[in-house]
C-alpha positions as CSV (number, residue, x, y, z in Angstrom):
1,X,-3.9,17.4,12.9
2,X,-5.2,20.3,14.7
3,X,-4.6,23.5,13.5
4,X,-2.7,26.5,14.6
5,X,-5.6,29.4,14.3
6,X,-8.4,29.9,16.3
7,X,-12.0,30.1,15.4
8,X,-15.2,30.5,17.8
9,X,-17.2,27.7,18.6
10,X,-20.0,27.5,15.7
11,X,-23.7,27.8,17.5
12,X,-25.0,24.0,17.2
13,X,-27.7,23.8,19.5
14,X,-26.3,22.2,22.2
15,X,-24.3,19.4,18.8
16,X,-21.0,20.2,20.4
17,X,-20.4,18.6,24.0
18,X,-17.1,19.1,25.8
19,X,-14.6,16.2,27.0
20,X,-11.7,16.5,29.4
21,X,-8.6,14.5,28.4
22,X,-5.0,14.9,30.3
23,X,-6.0,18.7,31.2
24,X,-6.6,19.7,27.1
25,X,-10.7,20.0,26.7
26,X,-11.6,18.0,23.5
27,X,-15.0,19.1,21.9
28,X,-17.1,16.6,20.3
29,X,-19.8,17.1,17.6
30,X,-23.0,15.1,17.5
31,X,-23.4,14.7,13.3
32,X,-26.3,11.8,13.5
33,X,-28.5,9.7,15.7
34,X,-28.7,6.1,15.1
35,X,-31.4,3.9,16.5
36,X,-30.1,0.7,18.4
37,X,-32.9,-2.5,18.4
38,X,-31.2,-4.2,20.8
39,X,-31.3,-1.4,23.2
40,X,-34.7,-0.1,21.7
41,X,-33.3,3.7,21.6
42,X,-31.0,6.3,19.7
43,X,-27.1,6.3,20.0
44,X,-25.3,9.9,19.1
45,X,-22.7,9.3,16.8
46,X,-20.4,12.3,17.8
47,X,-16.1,12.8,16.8
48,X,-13.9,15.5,17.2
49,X,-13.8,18.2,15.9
50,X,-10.8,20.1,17.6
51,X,-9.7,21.4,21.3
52,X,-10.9,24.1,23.4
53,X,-8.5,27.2,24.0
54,X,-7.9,27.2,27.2
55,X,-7.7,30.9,27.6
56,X,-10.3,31.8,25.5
57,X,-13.3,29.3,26.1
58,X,-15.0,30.4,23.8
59,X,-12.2,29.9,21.1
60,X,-10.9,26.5,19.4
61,X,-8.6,25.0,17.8
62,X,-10.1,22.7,14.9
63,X,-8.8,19.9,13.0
64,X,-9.9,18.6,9.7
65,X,-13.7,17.1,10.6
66,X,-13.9,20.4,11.9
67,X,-13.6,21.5,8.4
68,X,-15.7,18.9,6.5
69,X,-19.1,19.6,9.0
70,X,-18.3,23.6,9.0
71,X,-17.2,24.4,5.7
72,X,-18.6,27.7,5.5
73,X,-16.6,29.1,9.0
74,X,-13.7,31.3,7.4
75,X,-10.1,30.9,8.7
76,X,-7.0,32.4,8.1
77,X,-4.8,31.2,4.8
78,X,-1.6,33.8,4.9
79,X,0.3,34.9,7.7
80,X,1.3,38.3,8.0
81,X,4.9,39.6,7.4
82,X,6.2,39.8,10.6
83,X,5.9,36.0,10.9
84,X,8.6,36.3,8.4
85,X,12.3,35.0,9.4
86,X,15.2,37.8,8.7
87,X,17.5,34.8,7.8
88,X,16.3,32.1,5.2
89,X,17.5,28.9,4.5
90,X,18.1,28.1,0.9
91,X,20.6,26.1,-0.3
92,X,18.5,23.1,-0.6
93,X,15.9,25.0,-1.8
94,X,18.3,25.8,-4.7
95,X,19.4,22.3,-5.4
96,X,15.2,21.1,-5.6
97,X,14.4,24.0,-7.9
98,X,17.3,23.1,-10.5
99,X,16.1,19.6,-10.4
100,X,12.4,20.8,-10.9
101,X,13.3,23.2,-13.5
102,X,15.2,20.4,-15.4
103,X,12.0,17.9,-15.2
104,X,9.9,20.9,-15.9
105,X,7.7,19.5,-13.0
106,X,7.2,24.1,-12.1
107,X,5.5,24.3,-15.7
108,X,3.1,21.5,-15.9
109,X,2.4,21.9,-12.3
110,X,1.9,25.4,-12.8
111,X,-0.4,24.4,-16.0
112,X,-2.4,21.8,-13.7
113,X,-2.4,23.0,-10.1
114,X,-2.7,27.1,-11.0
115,X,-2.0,29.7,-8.6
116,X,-1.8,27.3,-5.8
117,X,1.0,25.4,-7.8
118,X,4.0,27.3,-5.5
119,X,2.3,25.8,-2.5
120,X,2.0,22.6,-3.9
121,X,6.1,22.6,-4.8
122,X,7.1,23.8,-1.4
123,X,5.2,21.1,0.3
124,X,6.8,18.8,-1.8
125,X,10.3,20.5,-1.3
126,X,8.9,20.6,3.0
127,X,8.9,17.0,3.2
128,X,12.5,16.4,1.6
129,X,13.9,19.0,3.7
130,X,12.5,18.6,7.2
131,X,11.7,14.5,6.3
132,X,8.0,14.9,7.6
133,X,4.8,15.4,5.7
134,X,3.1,17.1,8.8
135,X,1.0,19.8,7.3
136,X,0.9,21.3,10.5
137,X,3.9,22.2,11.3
138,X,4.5,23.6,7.5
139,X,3.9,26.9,8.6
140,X,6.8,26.6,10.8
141,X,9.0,25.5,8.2
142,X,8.1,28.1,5.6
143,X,9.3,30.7,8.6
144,X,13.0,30.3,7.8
145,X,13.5,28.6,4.4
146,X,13.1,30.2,0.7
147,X,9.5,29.3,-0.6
148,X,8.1,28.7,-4.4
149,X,5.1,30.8,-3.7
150,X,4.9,34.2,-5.4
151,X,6.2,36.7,-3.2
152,X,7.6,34.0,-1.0
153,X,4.4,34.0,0.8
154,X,3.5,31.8,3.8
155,X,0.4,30.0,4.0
156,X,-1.2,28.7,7.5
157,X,-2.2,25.3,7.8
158,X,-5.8,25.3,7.5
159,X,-5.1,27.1,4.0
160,X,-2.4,23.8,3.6
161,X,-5.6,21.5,4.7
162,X,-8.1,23.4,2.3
163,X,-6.1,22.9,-0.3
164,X,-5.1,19.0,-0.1
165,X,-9.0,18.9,0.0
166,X,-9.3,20.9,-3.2
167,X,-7.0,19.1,-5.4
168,X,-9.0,16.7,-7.9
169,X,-8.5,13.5,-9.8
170,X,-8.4,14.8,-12.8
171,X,-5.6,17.1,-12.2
172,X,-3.6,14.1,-10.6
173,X,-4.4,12.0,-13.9
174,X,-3.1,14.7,-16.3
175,X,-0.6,15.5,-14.3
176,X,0.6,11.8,-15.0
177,X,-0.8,11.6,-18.6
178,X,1.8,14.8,-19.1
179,X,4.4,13.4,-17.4
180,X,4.5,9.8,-18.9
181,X,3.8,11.7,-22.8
182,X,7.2,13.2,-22.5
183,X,9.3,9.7,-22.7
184,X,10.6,8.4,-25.7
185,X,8.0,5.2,-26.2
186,X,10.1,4.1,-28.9
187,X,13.1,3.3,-26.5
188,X,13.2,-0.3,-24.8
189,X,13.4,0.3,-21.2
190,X,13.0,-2.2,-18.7
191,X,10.3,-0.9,-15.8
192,X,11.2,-1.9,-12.4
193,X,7.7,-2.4,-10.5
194,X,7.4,-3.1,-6.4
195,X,5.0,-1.8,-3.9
196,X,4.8,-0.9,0.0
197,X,1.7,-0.2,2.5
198,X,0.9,2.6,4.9
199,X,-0.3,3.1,7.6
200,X,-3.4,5.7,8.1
201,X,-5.6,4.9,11.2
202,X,-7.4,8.2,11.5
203,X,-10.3,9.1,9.8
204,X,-12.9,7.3,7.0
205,X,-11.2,6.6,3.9
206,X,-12.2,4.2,1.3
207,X,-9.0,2.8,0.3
208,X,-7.5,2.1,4.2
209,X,-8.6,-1.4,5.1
210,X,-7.3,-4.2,7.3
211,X,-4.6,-5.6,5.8
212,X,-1.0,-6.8,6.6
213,X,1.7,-4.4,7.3
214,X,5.3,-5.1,6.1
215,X,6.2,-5.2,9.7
216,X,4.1,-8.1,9.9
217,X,1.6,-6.8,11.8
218,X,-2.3,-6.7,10.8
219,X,-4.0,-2.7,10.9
220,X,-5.2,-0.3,8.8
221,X,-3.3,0.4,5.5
222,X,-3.5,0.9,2.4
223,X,-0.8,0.0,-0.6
224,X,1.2,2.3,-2.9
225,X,2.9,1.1,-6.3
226,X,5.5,2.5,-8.3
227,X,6.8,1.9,-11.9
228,X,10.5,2.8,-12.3
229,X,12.3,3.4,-15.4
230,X,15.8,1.5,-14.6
231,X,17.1,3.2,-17.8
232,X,16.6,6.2,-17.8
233,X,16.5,6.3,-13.3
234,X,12.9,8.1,-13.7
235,X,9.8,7.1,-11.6
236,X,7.2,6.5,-14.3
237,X,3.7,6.3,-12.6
238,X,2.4,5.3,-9.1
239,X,-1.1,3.5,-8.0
240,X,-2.5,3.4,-4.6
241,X,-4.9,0.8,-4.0
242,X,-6.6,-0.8,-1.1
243,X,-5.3,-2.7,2.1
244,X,-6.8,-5.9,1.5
245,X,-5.7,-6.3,-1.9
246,X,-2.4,-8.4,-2.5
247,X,0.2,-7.4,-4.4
248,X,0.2,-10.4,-7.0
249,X,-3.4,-9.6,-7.6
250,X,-2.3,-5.8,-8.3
251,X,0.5,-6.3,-10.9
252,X,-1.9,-6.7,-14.3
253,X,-3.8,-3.6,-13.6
254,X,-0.6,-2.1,-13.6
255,X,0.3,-3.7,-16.9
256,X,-2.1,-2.3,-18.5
257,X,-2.1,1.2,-17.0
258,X,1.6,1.3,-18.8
259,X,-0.2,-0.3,-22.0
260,X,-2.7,3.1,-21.9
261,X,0.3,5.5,-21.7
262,X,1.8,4.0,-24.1
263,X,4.5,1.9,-23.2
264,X,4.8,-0.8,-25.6
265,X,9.1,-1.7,-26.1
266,X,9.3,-2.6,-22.4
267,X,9.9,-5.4,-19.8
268,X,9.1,-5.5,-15.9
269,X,11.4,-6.7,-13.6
270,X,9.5,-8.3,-10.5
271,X,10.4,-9.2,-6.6
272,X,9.4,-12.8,-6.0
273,X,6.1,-11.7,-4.7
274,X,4.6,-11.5,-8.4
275,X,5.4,-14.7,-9.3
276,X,2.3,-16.9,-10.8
277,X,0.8,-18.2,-13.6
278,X,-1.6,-16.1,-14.4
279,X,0.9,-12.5,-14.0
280,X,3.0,-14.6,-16.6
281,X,0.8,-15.7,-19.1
282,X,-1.0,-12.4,-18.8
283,X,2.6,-10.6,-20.0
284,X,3.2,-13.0,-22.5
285,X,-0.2,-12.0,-24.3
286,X,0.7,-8.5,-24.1
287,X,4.0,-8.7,-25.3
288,X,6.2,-7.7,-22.3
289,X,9.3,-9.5,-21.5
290,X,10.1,-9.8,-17.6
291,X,13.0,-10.7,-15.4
292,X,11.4,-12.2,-11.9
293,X,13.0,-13.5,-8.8
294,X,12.3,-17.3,-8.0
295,X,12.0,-18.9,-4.9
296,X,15.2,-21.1,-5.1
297,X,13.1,-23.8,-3.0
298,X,10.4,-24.5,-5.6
299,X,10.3,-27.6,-7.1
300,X,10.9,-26.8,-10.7
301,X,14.0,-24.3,-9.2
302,X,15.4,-26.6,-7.4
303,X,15.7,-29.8,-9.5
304,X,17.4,-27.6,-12.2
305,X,19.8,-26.4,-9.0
306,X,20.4,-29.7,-8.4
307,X,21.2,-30.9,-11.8
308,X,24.0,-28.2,-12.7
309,X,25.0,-28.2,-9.2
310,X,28.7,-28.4,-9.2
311,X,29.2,-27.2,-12.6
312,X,29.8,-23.7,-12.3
313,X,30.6,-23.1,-9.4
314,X,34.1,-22.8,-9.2
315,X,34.9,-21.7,-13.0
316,X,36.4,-18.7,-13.2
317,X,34.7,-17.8,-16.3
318,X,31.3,-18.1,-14.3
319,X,32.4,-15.8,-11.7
320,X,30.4,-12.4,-11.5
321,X,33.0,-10.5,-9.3
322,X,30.9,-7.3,-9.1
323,X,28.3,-9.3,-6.7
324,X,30.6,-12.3,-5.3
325,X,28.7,-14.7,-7.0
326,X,28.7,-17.3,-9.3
327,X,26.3,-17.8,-12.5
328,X,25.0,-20.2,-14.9
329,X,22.2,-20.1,-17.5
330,X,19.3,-22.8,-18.5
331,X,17.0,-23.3,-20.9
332,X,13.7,-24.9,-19.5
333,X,10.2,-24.4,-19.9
334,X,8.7,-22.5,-16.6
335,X,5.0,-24.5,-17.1
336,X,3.9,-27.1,-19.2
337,X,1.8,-25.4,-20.9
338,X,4.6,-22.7,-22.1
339,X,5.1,-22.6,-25.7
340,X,8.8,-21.8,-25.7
341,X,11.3,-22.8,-23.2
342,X,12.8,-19.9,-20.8
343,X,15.9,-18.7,-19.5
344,X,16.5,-20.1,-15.8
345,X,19.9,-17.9,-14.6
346,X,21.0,-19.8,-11.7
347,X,23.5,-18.2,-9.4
348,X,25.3,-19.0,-6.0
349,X,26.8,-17.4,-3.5
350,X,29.1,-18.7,-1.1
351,X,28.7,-16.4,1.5
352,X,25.0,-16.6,1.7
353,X,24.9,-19.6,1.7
354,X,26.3,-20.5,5.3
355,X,23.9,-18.1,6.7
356,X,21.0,-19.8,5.0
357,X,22.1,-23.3,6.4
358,X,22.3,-21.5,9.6
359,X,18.9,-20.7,9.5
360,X,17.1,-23.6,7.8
361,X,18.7,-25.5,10.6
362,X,17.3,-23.4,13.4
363,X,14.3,-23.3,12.2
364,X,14.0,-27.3,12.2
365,X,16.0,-27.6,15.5
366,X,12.6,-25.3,17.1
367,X,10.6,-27.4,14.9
368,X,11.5,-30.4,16.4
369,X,11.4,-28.9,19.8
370,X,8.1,-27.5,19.1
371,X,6.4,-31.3,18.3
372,X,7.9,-32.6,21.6
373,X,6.2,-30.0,23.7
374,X,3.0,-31.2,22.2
375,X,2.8,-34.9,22.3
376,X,0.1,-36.5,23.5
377,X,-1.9,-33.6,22.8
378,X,-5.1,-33.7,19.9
379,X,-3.3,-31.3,17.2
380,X,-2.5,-32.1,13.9
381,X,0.6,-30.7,12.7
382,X,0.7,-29.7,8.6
383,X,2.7,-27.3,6.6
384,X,6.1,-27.5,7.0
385,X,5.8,-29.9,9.8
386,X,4.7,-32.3,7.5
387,X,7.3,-31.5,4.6
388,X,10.5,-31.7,7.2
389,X,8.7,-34.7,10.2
390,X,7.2,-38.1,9.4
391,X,4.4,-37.3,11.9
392,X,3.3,-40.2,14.3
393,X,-0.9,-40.3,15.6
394,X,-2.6,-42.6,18.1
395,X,-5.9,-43.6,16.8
396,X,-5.1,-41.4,13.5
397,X,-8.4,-40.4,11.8
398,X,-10.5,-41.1,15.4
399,X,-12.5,-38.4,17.3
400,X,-9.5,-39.1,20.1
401,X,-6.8,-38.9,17.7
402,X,-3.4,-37.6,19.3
403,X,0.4,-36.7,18.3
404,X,2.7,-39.1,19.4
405,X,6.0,-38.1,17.7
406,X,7.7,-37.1,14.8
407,X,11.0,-38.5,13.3
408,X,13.1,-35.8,10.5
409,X,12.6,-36.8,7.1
410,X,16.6,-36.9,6.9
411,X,16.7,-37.3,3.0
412,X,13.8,-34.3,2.4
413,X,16.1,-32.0,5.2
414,X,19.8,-32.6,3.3
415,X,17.9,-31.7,0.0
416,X,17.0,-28.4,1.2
417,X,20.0,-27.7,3.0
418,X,22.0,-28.7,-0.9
419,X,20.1,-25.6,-2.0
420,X,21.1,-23.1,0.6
421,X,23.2,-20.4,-1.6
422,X,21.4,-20.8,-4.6
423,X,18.7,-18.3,-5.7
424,X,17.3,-18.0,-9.9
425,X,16.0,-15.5,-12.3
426,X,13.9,-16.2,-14.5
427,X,13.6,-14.0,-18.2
428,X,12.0,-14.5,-21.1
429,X,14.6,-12.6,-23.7
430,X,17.4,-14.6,-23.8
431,X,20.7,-13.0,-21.9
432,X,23.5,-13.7,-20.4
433,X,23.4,-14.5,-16.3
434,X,25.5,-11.3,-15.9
435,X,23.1,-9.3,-17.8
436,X,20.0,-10.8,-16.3
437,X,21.7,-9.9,-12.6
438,X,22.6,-6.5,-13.5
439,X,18.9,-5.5,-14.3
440,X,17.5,-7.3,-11.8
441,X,19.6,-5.3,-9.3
442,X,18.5,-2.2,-11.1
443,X,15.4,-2.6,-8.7
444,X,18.0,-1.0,-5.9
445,X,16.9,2.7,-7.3
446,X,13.0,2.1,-7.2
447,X,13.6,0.4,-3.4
448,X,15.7,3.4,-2.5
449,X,12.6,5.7,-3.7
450,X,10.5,3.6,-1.0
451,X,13.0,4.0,1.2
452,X,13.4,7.6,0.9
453,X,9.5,7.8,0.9
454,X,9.1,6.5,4.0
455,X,12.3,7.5,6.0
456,X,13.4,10.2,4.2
457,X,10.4,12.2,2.6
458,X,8.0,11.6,6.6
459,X,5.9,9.4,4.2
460,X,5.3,6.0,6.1
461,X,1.8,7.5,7.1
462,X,-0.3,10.0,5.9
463,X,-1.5,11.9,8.5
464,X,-5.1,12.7,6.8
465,X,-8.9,11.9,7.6
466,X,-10.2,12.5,4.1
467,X,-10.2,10.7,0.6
468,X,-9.2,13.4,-1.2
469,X,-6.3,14.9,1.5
470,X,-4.6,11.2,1.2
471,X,-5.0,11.3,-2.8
472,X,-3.5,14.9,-2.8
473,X,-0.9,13.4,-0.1
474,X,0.4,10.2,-2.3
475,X,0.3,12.9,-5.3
476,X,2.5,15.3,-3.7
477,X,4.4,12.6,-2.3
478,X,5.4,11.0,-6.0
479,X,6.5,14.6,-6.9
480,X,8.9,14.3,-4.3
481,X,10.0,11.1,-4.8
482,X,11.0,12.2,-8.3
483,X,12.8,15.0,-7.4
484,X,14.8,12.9,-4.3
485,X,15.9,10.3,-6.4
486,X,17.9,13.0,-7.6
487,X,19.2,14.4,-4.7
């Protein structure tokens, strides 16, 4: 992000060297000098620290490392009146500051963030509006629309880029300490809990690490969590945690994060992705009820599909019309070890399930395709291969071991295409298969605040180089998600 004032080029010593990119000169800052053994001298370690103005040479433009080696260079934070539009925009300014006013998110700001609080509202009201988190170009937004700051003032972007820097952790954590004391603990509430990644390639910063996107592709992200009040359609608290970690890893930190504000009457409703032992038995000690998604294909799922397969199906009195689906409801212990049996909601939907069987059986057609492309050749199929094939090696177990053929496991494949349509919830509170359904779709308003975080809000990457810009980033970010929702 490279800012929109000017400042001269700082006198290094001969630190700063010029490079010529597409036309635009780039300068570059030498900040250490690291000795190489294997070359047997030092390597400059050198980044960028802004562009040259091209009609002013001895001018630049500077980004954010510009910032963090030359903290002491003074640049502009206001822009003067006549950068002031004679029309403003407001009515969506309007409709953000009634929902603000009603959270009283402008007074415990105000209490937390102090004078700069305005600024931190209008970024937050910048990236509903104009969808982009860009602190660049807030400048150019603040031009035309109705502002939070006093006076309506407009602050330039390096005073926008000083100031995600200047925000600290311990105004982020009361902010949520405040916002969290002011629901009613008393009231059960079932807390809808899911998490997304991001994408931030630029700069050094702790929590971005190699991980997988949910595009499925491997770079640099990091992962963002929210809790979700279905009840009362109020994001709770967020977490942002590194790239490498996965999310079924994640889910008891956030357990007991709700435990420390105080959260006790409550119950989590979980994607699929959560689903283990440990998460379970780990709520179970705490006292939490859940409601998770289960793969319809495991094996405990499935034999109970199996056995009340053709049941329910097509009785009336099991129809869920709202959803087009059908529903029936278990008891069975999820492990061995439980101490009390569960409730196993099993539903099916006739729709879906054509598509599935579709699917399943283009994905063994390719299968089978697949293992005739490769025999004779020393591989050894596994996986799913293995489930769906009875495999065929010459010399099996020998150095020149090689595929021959594989014949479908005709009995395993029907089995699996039985269960196409059928998908479970699992709770631990004993309800109805409606009732389990309903709150499980209750997720939709905590994936539509991911949603409108990402497409809606500019969010899907941050745009920073810093540890504390991205935590002042994700902060401001949560603020708007609250007040969106809303929208």
């Amino acid at each position: 992000m490279y800012l929109s004032c000017r400042v001269k080029i700082p006198d290094t010593g001969g630190k700063i060297s010029p490079k010529t990119i597409g036309g635009t000169t780039y300068l570059y800052y030498e900040y250490a000098r690291v000795y190489n053994k294997k070359k047997k001298y030092t390597e400059p370690q050198r980044t960028c620290i802004g562009k040259r103005d091209p009609e002013q040479p001895d001018f630049i433009y500077p980004n954010e490392k510009f910032l963090k080696f030359f903290p002491r260079e003074l640049l502009p934070t206001e822009k003067d009146s006549r950068f002031r539009s004679g029309c403003l925009h407001v009515g969506a300014y309007i409709v953000i500051r009634k929902i603000i006013s009603d959270y009283h998110l402008d007074e415990i700001i105000a209490r937390i963030i102090g004078r700069d609080a305005g600024l931190f509202l209008d970024l937050a009201a910048y990236s509903i509006i104009t969808e982009d988190n860009a602190g660049q170009y807030y400048p150019d937004y603040a031009y035309n629309h109705a502002l939070f700051t006093n006076d309506m003032r407009i602050y330039s972007d390096s005073k926008v880029s000083d100031f995600l820097r200047d925000v600290t952790v311990d105004q982020r954590i009361q902010f949520l300490n405040e916002w969290n004391s002011k629901r009613d603990h008393r009231e059960k509430i079932y807390i809808s809990y899911d998490s997304t990644n991001k994408i931030n390639e630029a700069g050094d910063i702790d929590i971005v690490e190699l991980g997988h996107a949910k595009e499925g592709l491997e770079t640099e992200i990091f992962n963002y969590s929210i809790a979700y009040d279905t009840n009362n359609r109020e994001p709770l608290f967020y977490e942002s945690y590194p790239g490498s970690i996965v999310d079924i890893s994640q889910l008891q930190f956030t357990l007991k994060k709700a435990k420390g504000y105080g959260y006790e009457h409550v119950g989590f409703i979980l994607d699929r992705g959560y689903f283990c032992k440990e998460n379970i038995e780990f709520m179970d000690e705490n006292g939490y009820n859940f409601v998770i998604m289960v793969k319809g294909r495991k094996d405990l799922v499935s034999e109970l599909i199996l056995e009340v397969q053709g049941t329910f199906e097509n009785d009336r009195k099991n129809s869920i019309r709202s959803y087009k689906v059908s529903g029936t409801t278990v008891k069975h212990k999820l492990y061995a070890t439980d101490k009390e049996e569960r409730y196993f909601h099993i539903f099916y939907d006739d729709g879906k399930k054509a598509a599935e069987r579709e699917c399943f059986e283009n994905k063994i057609d390719r299968m089978g395709k697949k293992l005739k492309e490769c025999m004779g050749e020393p591989i050894h199929p596994g996986g799913d291969y293995k489930k769906y094939f009875d495999l065929v090696f010459w010399h099996e177990g020998q150095p020149d071991e090689k595929f021959m053929t594989g014949a479908e496991k005709t009995g395993v494949i029907n089995r699996d295409i039985r269960l196409c349509g059928y998908f479970a919830i699992v709770t631990s509170e004993k309800m109805t298969a409606r009732e389990a359904l309903d709150l499980y779709k209750s997720r939709d308003a905590s994936e539509k605040t991911f949603r409108g975080d990402k497409s809606y809000l500019g969010a899907k990457s941050e745009r920073v180089y810093s540890n504390e810009s991205i935590d002042t980033k994700i902060f401001i970010g949560f603020v708007s998600g609250v007040v969106f929702i809303d929208c």
